[in-house]
N, C-alpha and C positions, 0 to 999 in steps of 0.2 A: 433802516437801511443796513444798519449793520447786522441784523436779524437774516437779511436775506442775502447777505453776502457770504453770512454762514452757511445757509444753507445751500445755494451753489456750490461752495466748497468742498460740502460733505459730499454733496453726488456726483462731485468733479472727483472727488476721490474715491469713491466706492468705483467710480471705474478704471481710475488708476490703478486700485485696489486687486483686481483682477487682473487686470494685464501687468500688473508686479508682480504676482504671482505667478504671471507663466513666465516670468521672466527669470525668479528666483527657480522654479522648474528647471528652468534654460542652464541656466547657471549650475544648478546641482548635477546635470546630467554633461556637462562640459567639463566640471570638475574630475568629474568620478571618469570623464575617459582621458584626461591629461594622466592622471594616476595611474589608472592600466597601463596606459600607452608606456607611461616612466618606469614602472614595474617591469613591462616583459623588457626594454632596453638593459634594466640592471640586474635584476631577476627574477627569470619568467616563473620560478619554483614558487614565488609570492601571488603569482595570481588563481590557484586553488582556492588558498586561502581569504582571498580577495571576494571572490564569487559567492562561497559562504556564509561573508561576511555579508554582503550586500542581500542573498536568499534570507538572511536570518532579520535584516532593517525591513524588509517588504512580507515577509511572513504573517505581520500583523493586519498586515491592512489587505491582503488575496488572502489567507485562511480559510475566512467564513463559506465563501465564494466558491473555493477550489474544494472544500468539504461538501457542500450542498450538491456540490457536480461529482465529486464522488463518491459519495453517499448508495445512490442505485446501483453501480458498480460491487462496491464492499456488501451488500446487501447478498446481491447472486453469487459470488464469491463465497459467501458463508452459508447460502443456502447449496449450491455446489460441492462445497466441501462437505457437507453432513450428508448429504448424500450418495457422496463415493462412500464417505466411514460405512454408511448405514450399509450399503451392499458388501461393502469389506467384510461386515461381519458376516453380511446371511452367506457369501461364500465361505469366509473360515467356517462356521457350522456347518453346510453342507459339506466339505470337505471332514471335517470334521469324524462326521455320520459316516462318510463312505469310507472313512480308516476305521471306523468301531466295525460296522459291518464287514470287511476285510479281516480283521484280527478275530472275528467271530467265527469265521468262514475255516480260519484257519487252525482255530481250535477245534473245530468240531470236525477236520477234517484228519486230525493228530488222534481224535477221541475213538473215532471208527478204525483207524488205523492199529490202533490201542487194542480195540476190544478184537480186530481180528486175528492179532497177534498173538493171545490171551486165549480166546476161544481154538478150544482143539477140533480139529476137521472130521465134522459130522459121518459115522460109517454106516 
């Protein structure tokens, strides 16, 4: 009998178990807004820091979570960006090209210029 009184016990507590838990939930989240609340009354300059504090206690446990959802994001994002680069460059080279052929253009236009001024007029 006392075997099974144990055992009643244990599953009268396993569910107790549970609903202590959202109770200690209850209670951590009562807590932390007493705190806020006390803060922005004496000063509100502490609840920045407040915020980060609490972002950095829950960091661990959404991380994974918040990484895997932005994961395909950072994905196109990097494929995005190497793709601007990539055309960056084929424009700086075209550009490039079209200031060599320019200064070409302009040499050989000094060179004729050159050789007519050189050359005496045919009689």
């Amino acid at each position: 009998m006392n075997e099974e009184q144990h055992g009643s016990a244990s599953d009268g507590a396993g569910n107790n178990g549970s609903s202590w838990a959202d109770s200690d939930m209850t209670v951590k989240v009562a807590t932390v807004g007493v705190i806020v609340v006390g803060a922005a009354i004496i000063e509100a300059a502490l609840i920045p820091g407040m915020i980060v504090g609490a972002a950095a206690m829950l960091a661990p446990k959404y991380m994974p979570k918040l990484t895997s959802g932005l994961q395909p994001m950072f994905r196109s994002m990097v494929r995005g960006a190497y793709k601007v680069g990539r055309k960056a460059r084929e424009a700086a080279a075209e550009a490039k090209e079209q200031v060599h052929d320019i200064v070409a253009e302009v040499h050989a236009e000094d060179a004729s210029a050159a050789t007519d001024v050189k050359t005496p007029p045919a009689a």
